[in-house]
PDB file with one MODEL, atoms N, CA, C and O in Angstrom:
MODEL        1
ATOM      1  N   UNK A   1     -13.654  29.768   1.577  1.00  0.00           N
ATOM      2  CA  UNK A   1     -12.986  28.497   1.802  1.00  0.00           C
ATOM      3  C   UNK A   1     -13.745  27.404   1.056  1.00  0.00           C
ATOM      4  O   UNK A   1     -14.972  27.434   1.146  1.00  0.00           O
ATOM      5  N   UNK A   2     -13.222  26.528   0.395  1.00  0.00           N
ATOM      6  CA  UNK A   2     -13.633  25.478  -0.444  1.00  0.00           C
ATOM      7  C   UNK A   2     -12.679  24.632   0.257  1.00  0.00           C
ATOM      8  O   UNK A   2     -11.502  24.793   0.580  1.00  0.00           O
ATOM      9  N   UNK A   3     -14.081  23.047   0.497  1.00  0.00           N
ATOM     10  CA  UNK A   3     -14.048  22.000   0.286  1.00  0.00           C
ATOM     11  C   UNK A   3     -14.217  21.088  -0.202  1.00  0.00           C
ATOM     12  O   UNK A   3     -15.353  21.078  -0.676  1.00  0.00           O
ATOM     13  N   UNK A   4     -13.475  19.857  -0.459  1.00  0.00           N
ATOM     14  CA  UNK A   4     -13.597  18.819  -1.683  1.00  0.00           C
ATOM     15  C   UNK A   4     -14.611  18.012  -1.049  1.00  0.00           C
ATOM     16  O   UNK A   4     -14.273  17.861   0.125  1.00  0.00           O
ATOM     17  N   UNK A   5     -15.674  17.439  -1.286  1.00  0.00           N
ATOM     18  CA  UNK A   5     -16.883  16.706  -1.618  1.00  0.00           C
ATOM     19  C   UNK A   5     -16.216  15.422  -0.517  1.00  0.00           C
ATOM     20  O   UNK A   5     -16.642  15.244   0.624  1.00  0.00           O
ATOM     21  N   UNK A   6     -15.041  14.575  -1.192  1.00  0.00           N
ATOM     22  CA  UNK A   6     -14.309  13.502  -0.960  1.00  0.00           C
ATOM     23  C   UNK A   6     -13.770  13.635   0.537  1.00  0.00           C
ATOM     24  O   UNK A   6     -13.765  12.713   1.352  1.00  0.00           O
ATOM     25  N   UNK A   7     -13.478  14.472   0.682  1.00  0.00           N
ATOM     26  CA  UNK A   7     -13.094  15.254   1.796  1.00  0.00           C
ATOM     27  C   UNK A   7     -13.639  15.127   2.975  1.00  0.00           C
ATOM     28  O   UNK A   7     -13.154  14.654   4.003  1.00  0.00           O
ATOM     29  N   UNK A   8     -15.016  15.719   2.712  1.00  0.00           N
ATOM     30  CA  UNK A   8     -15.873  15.997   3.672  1.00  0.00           C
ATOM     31  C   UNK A   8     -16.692  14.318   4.356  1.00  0.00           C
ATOM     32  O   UNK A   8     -16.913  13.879   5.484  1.00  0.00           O
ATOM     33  N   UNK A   9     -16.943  13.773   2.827  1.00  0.00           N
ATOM     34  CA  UNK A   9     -17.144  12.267   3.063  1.00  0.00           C
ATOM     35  C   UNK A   9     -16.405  11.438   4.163  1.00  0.00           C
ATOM     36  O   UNK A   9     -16.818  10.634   4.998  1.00  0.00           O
ATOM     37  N   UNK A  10     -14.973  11.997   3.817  1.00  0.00           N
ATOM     38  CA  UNK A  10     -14.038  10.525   4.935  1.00  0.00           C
ATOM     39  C   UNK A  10     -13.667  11.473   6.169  1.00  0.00           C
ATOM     40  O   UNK A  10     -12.699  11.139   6.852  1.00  0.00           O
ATOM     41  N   UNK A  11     -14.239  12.415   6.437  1.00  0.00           N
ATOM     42  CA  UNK A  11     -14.570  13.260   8.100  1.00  0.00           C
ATOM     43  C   UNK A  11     -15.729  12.652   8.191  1.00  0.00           C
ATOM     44  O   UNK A  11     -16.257  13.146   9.187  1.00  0.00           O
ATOM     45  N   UNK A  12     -16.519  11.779   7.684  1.00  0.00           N
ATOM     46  CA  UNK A  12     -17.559  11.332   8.590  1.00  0.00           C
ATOM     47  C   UNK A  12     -17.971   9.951   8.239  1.00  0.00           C
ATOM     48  O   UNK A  12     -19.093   9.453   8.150  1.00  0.00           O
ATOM     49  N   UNK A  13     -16.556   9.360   8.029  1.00  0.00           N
ATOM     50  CA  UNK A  13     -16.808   8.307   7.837  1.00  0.00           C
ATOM     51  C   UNK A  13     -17.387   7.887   6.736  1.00  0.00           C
ATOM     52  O   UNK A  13     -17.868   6.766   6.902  1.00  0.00           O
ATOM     53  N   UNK A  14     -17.573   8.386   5.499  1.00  0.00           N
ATOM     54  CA  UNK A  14     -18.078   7.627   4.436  1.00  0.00           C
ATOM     55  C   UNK A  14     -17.764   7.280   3.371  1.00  0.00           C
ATOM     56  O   UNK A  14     -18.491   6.797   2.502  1.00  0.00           O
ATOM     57  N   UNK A  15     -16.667   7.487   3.335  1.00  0.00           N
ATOM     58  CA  UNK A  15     -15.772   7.191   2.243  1.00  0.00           C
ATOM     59  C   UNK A  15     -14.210   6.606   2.979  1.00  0.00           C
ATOM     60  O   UNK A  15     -13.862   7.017   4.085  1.00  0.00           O
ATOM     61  N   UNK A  16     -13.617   5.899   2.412  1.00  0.00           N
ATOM     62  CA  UNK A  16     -12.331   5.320   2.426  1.00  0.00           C
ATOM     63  C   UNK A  16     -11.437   5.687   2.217  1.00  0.00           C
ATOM     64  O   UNK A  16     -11.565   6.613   1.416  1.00  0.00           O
ATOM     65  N   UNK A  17     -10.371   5.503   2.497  1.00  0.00           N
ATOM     66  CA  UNK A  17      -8.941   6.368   1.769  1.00  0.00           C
ATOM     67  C   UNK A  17      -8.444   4.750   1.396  1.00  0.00           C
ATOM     68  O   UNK A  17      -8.040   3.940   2.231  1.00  0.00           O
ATOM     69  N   UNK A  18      -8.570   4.536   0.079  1.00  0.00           N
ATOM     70  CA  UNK A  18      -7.822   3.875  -0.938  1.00  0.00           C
ATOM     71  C   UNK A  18      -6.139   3.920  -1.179  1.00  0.00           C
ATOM     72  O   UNK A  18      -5.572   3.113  -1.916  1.00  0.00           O
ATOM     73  N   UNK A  19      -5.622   4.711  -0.634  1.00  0.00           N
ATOM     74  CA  UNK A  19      -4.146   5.283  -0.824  1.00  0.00           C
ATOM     75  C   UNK A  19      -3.465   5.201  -0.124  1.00  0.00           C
ATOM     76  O   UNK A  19      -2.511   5.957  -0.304  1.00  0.00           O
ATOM     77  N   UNK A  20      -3.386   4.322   1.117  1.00  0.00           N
ATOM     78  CA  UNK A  20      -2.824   4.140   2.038  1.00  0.00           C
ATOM     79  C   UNK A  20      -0.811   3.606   1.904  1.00  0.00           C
ATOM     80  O   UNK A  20      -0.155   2.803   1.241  1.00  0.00           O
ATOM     81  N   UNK A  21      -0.534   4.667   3.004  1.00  0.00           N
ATOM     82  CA  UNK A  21       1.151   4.699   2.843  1.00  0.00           C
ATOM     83  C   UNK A  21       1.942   3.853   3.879  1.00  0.00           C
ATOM     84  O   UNK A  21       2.074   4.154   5.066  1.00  0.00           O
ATOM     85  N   UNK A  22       2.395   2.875   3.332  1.00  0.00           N
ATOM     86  CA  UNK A  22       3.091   2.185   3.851  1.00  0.00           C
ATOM     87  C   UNK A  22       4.755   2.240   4.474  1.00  0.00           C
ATOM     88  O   UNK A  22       5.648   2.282   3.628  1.00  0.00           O
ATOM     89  N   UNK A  23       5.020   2.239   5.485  1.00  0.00           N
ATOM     90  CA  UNK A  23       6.408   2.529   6.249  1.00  0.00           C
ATOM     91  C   UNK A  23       7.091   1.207   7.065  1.00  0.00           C
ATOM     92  O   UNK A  23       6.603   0.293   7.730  1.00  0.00           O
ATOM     93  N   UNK A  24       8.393   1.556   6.696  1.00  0.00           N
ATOM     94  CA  UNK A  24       9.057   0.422   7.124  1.00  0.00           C
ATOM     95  C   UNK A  24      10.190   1.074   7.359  1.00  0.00           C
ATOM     96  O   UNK A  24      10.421   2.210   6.945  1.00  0.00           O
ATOM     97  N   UNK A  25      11.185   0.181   8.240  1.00  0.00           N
ATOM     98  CA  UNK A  25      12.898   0.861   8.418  1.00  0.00           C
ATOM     99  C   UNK A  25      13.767  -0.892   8.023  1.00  0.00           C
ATOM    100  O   UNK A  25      13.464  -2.081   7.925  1.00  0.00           O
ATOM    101  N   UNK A  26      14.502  -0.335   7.955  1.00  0.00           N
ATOM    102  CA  UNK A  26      15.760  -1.041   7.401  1.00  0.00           C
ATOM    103  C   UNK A  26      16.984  -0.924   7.589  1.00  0.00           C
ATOM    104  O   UNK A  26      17.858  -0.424   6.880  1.00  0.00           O
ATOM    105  N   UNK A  27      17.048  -1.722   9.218  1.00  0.00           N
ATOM    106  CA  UNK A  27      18.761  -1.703   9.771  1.00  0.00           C
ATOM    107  C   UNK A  27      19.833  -1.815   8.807  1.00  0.00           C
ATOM    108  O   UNK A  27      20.855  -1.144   8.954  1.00  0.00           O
ATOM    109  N   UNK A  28      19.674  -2.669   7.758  1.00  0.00           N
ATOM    110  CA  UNK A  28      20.879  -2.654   6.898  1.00  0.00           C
ATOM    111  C   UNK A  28      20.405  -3.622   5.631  1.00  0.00           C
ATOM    112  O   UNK A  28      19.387  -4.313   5.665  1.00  0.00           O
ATOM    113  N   UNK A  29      21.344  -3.547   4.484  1.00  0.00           N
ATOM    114  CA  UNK A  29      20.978  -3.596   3.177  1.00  0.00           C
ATOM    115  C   UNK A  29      20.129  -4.919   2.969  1.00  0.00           C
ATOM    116  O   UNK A  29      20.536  -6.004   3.382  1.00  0.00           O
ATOM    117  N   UNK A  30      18.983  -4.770   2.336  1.00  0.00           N
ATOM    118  CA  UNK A  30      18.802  -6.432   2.177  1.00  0.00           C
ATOM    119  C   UNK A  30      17.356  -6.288   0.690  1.00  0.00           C
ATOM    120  O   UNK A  30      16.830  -5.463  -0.058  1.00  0.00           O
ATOM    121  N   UNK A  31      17.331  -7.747   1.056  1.00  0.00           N
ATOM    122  CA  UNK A  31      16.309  -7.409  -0.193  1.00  0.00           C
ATOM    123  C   UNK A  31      14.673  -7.214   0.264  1.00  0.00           C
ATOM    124  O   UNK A  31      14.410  -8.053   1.126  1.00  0.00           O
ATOM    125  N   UNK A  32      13.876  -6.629   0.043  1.00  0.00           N
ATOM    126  CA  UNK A  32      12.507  -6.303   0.296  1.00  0.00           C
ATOM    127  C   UNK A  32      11.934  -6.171  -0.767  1.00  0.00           C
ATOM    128  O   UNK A  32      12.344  -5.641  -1.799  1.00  0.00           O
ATOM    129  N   UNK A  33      10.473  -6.895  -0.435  1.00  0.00           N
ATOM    130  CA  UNK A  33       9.490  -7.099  -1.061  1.00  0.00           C
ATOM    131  C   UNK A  33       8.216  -7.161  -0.663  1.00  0.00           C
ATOM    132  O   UNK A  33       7.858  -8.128   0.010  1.00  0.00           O
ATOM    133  N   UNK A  34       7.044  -5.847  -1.109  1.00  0.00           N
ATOM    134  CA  UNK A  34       5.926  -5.435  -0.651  1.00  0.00           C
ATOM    135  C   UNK A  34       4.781  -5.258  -1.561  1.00  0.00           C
ATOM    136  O   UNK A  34       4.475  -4.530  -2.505  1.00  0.00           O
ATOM    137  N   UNK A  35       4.086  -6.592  -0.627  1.00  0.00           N
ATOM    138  CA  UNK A  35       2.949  -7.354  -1.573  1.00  0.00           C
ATOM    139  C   UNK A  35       1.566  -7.049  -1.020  1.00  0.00           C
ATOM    140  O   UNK A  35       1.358  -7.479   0.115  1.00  0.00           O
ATOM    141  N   UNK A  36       0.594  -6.391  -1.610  1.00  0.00           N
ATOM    142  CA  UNK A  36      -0.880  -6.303  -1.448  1.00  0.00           C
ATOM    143  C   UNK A  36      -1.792  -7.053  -1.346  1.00  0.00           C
ATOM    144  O   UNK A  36      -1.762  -7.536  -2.478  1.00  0.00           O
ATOM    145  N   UNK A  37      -2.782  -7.646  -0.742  1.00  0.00           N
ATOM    146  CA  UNK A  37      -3.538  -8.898  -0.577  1.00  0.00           C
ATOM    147  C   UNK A  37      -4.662  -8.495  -0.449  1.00  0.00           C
ATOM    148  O   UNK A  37      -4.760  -7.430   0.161  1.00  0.00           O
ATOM    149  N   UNK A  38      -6.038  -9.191  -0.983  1.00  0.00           N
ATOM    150  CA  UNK A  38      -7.232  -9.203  -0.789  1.00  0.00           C
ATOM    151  C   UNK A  38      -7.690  -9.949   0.346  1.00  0.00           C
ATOM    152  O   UNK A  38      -7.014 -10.805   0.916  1.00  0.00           O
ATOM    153  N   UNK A  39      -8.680  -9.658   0.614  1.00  0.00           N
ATOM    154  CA  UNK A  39      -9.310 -10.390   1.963  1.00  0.00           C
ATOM    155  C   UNK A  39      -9.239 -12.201   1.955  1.00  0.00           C
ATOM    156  O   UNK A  39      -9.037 -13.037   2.835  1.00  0.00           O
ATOM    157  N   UNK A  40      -9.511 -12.266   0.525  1.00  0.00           N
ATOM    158  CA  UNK A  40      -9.308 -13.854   0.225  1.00  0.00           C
ATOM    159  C   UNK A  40      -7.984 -14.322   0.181  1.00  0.00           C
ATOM    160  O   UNK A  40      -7.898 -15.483  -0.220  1.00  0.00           O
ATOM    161  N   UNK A  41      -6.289 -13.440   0.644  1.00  0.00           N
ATOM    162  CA  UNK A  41      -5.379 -13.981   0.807  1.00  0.00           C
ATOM    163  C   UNK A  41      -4.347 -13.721  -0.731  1.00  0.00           C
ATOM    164  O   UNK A  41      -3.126 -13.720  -0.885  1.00  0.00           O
ATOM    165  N   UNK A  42      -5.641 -13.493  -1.819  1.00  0.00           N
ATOM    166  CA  UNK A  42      -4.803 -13.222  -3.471  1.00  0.00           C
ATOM    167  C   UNK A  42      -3.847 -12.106  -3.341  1.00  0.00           C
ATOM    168  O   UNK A  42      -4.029 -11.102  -2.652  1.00  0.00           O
ATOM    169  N   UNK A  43      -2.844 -12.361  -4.040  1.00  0.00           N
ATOM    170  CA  UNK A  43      -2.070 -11.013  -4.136  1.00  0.00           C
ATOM    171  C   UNK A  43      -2.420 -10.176  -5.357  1.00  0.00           C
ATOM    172  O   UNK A  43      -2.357 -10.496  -6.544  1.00  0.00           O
ATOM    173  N   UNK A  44      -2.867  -8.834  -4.703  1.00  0.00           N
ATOM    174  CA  UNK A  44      -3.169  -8.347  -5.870  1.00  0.00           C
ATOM    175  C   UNK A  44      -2.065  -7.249  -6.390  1.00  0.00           C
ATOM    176  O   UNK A  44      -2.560  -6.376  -7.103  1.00  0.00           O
ATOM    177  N   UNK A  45      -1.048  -7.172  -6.220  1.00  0.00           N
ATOM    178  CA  UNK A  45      -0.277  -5.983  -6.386  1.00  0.00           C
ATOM    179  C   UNK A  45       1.412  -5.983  -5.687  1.00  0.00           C
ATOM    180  O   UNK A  45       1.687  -6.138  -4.497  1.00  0.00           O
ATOM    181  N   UNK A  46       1.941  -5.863  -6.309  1.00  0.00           N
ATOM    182  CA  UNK A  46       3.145  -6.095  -5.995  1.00  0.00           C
ATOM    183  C   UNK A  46       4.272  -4.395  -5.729  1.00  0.00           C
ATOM    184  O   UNK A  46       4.963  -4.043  -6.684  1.00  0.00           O
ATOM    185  N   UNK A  47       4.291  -3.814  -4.831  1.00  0.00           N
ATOM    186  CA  UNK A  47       4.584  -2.459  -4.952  1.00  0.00           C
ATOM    187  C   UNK A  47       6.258  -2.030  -4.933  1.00  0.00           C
ATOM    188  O   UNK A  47       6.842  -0.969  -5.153  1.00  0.00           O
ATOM    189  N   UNK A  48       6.732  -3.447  -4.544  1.00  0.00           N
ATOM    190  CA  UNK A  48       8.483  -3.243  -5.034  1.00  0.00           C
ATOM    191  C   UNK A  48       8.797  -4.686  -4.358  1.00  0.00           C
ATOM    192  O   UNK A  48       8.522  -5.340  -3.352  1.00  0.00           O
ATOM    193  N   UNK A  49       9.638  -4.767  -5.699  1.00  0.00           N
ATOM    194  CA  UNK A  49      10.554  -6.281  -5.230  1.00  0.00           C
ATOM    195  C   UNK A  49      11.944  -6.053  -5.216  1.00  0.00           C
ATOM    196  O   UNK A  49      12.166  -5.679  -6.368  1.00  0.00           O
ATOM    197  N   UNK A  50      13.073  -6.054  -4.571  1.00  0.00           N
ATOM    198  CA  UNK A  50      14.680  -5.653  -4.687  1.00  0.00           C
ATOM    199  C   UNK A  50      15.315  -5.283  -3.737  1.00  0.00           C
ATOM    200  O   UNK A  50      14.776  -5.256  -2.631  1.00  0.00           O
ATOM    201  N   UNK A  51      16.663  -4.888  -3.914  1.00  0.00           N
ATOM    202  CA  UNK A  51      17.459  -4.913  -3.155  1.00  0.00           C
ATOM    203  C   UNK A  51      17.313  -3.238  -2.492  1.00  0.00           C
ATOM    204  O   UNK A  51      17.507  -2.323  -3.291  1.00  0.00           O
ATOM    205  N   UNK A  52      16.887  -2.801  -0.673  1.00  0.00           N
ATOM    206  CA  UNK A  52      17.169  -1.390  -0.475  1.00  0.00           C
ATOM    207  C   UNK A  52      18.700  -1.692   0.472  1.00  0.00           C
ATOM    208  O   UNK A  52      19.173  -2.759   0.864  1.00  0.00           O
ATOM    209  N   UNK A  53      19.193  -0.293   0.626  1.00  0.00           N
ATOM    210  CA  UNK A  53      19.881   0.068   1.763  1.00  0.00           C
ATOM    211  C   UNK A  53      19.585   0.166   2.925  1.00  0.00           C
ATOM    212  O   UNK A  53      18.421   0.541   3.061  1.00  0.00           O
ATOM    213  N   UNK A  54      20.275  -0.055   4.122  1.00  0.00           N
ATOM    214  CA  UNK A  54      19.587   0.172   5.551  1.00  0.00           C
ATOM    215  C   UNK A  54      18.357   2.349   5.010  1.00  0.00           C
ATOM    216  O   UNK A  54      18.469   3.200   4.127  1.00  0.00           O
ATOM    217  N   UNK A  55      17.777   2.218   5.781  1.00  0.00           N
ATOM    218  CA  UNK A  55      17.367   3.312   5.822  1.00  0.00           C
ATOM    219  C   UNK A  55      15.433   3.476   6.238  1.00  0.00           C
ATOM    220  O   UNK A  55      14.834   2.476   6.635  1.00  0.00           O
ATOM    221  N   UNK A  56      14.816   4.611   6.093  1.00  0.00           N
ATOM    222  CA  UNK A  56      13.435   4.704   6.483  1.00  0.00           C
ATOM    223  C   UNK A  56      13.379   4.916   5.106  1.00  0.00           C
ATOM    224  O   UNK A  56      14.182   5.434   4.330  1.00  0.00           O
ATOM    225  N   UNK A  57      11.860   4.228   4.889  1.00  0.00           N
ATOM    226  CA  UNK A  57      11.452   4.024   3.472  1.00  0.00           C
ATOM    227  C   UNK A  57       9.229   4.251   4.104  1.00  0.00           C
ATOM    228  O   UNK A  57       8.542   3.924   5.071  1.00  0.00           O
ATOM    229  N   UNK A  58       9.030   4.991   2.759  1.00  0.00           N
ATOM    230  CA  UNK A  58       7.147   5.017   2.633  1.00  0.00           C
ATOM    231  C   UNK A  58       7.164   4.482   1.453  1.00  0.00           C
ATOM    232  O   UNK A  58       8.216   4.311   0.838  1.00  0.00           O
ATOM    233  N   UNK A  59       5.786   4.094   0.909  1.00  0.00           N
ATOM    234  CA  UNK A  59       5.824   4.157   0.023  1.00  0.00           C
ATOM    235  C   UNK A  59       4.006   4.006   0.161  1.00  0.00           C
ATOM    236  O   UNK A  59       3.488   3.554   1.182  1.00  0.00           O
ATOM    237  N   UNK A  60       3.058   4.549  -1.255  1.00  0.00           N
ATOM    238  CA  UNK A  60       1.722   4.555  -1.169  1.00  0.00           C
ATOM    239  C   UNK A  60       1.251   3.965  -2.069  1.00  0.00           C
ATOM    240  O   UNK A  60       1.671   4.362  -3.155  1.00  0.00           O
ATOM    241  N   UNK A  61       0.201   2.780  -2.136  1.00  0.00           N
ATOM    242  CA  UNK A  61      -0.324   1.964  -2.891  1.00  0.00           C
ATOM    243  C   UNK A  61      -1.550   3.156  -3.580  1.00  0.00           C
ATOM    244  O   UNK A  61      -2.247   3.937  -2.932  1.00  0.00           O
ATOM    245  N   UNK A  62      -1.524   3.042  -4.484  1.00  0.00           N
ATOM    246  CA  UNK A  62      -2.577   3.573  -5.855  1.00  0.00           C
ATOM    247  C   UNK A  62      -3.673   2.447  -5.777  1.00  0.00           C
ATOM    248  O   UNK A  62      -3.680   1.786  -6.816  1.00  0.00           O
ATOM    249  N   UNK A  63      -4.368   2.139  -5.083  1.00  0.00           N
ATOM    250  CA  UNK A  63      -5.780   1.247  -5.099  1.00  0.00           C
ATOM    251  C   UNK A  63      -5.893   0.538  -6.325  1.00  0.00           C
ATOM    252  O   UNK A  63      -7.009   0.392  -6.823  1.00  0.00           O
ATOM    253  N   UNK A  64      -4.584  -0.056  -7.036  1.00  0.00           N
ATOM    254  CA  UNK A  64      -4.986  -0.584  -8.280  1.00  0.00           C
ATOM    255  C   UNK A  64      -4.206  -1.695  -7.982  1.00  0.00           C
ATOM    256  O   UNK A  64      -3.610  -1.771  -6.908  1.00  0.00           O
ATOM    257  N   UNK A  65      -4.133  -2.853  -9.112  1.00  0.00           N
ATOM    258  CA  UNK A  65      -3.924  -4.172  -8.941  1.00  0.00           C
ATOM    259  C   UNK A  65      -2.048  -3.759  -9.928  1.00  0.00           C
ATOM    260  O   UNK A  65      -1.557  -2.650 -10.137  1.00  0.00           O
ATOM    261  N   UNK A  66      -1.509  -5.084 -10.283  1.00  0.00           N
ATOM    262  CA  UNK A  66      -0.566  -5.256 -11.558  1.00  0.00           C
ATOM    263  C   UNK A  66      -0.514  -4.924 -12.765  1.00  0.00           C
ATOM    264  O   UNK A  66       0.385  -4.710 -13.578  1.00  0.00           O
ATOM    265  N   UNK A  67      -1.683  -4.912 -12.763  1.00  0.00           N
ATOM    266  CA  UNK A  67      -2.256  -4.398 -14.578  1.00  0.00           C
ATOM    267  C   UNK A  67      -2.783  -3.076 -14.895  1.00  0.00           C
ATOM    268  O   UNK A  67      -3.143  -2.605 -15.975  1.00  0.00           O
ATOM    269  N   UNK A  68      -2.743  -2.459 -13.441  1.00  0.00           N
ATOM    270  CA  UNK A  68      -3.321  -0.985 -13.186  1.00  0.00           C
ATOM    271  C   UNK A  68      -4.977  -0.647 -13.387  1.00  0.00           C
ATOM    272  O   UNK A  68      -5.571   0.359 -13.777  1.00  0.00           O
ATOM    273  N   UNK A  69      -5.486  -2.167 -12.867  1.00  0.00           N
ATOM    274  CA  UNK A  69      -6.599  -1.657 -12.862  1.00  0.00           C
ATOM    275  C   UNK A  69      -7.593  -1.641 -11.591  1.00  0.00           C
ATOM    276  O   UNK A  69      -7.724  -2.585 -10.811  1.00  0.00           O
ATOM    277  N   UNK A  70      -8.481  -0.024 -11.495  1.00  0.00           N
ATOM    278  CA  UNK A  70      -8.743   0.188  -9.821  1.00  0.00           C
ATOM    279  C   UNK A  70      -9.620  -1.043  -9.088  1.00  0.00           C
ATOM    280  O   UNK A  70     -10.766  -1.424  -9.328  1.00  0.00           O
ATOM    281  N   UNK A  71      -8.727  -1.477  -8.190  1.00  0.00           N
ATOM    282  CA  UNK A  71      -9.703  -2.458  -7.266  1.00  0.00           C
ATOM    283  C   UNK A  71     -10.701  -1.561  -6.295  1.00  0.00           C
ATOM    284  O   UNK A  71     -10.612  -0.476  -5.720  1.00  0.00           O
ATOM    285  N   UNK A  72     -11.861  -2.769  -6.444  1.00  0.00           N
ATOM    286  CA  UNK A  72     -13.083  -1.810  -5.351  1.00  0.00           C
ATOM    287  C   UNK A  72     -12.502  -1.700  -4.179  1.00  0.00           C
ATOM    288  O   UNK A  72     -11.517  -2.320  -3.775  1.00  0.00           O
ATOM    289  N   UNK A  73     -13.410  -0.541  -3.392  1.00  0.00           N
ATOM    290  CA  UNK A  73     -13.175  -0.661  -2.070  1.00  0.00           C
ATOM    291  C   UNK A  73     -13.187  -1.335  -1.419  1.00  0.00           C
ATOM    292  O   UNK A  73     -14.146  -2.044  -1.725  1.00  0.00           O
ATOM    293  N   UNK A  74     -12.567  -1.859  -0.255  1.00  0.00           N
ATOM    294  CA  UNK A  74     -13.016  -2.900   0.292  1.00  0.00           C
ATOM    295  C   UNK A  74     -11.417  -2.666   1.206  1.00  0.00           C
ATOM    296  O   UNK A  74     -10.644  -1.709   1.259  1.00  0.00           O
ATOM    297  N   UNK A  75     -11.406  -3.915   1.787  1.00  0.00           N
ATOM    298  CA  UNK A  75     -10.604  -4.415   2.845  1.00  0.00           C
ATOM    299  C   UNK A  75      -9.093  -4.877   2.444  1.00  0.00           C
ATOM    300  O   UNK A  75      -9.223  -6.058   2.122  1.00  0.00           O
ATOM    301  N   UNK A  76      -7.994  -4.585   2.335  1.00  0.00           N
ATOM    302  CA  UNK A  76      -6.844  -5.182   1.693  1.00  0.00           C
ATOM    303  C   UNK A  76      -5.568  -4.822   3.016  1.00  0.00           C
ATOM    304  O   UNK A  76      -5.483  -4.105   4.013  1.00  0.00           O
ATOM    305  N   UNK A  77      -4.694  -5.849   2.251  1.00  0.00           N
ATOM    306  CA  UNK A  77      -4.017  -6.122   3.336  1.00  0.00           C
ATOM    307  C   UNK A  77      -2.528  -6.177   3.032  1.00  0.00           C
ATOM    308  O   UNK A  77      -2.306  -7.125   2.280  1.00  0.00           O
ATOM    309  N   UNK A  78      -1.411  -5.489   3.353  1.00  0.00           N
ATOM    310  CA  UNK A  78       0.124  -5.079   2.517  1.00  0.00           C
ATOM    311  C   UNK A  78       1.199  -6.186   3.783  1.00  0.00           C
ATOM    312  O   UNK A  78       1.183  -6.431   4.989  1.00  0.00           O
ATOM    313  N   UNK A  79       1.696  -6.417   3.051  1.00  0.00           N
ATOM    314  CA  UNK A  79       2.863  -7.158   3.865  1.00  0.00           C
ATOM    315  C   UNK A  79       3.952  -6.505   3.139  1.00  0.00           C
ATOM    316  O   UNK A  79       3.921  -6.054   1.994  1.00  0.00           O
ATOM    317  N   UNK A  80       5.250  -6.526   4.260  1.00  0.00           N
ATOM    318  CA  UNK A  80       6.200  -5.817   3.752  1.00  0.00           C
ATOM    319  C   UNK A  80       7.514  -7.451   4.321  1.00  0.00           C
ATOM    320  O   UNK A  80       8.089  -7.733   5.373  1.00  0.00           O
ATOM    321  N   UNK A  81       7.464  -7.927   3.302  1.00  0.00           N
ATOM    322  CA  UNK A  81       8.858  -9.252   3.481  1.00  0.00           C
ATOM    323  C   UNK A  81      10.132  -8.701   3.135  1.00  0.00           C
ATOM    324  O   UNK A  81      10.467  -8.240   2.044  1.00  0.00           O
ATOM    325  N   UNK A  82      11.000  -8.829   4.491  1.00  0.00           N
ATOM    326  CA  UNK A  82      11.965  -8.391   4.331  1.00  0.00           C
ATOM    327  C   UNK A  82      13.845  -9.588   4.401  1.00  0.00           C
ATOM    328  O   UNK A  82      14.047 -10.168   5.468  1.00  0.00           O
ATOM    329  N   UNK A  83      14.450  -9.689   3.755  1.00  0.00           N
ATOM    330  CA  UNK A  83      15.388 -10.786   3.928  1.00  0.00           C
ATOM    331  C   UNK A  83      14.859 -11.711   2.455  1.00  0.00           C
ATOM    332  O   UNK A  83      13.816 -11.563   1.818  1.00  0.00           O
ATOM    333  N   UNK A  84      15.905 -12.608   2.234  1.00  0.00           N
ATOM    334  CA  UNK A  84      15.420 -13.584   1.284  1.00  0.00           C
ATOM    335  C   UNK A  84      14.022 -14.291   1.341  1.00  0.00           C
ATOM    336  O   UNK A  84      13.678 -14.740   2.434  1.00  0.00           O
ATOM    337  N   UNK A  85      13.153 -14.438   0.225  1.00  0.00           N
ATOM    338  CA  UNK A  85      11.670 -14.503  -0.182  1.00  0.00           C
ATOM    339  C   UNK A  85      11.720 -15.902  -0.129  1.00  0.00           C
ATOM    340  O   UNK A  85      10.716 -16.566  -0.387  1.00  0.00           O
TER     341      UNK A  85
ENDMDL
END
């Protein structure tokens, strides 16, 4: 049996999971928009702006900013705005 290094790290707490999946539902059609934030309030990442259908929706942020580049670890924060912006 093989284990990944990364793995074993965030079973004991020492590492982060950067990849975190975001869930939302959606009684009926509207527009949504789900924005990433740094501790200082900046948006760093924008993970969909538009129109869905009612329905259950995930979706998983890639620890990177707009420009695709990896933000450190640290503390961040996703809002999911739903209805006109």
């Amino acid at each position: 049996m093989k284990v990944a290094l990364g793995d074993i790290a965030q079973f004991f707490g020492l590492a982060e999971d950067v990849s975190p999946v975001i869930k939302y539902n959606l009684d009926f059609a509207t527009e949504v928009q789900i924005v990433i934030y740094s501790v200082n309030a900046s948006v760093v990442a924008t993970l969909f702006d538009g129109h869905q259908p009612a329905g259950n929706y995930s979706i998983t942020w890639n620890g990177r900013d707009d420009k695709g580049r990896k933000l450190p670890s640290g503390d961040y924060v996703a809002e999911v705005r739903i209805g006109k912006n």
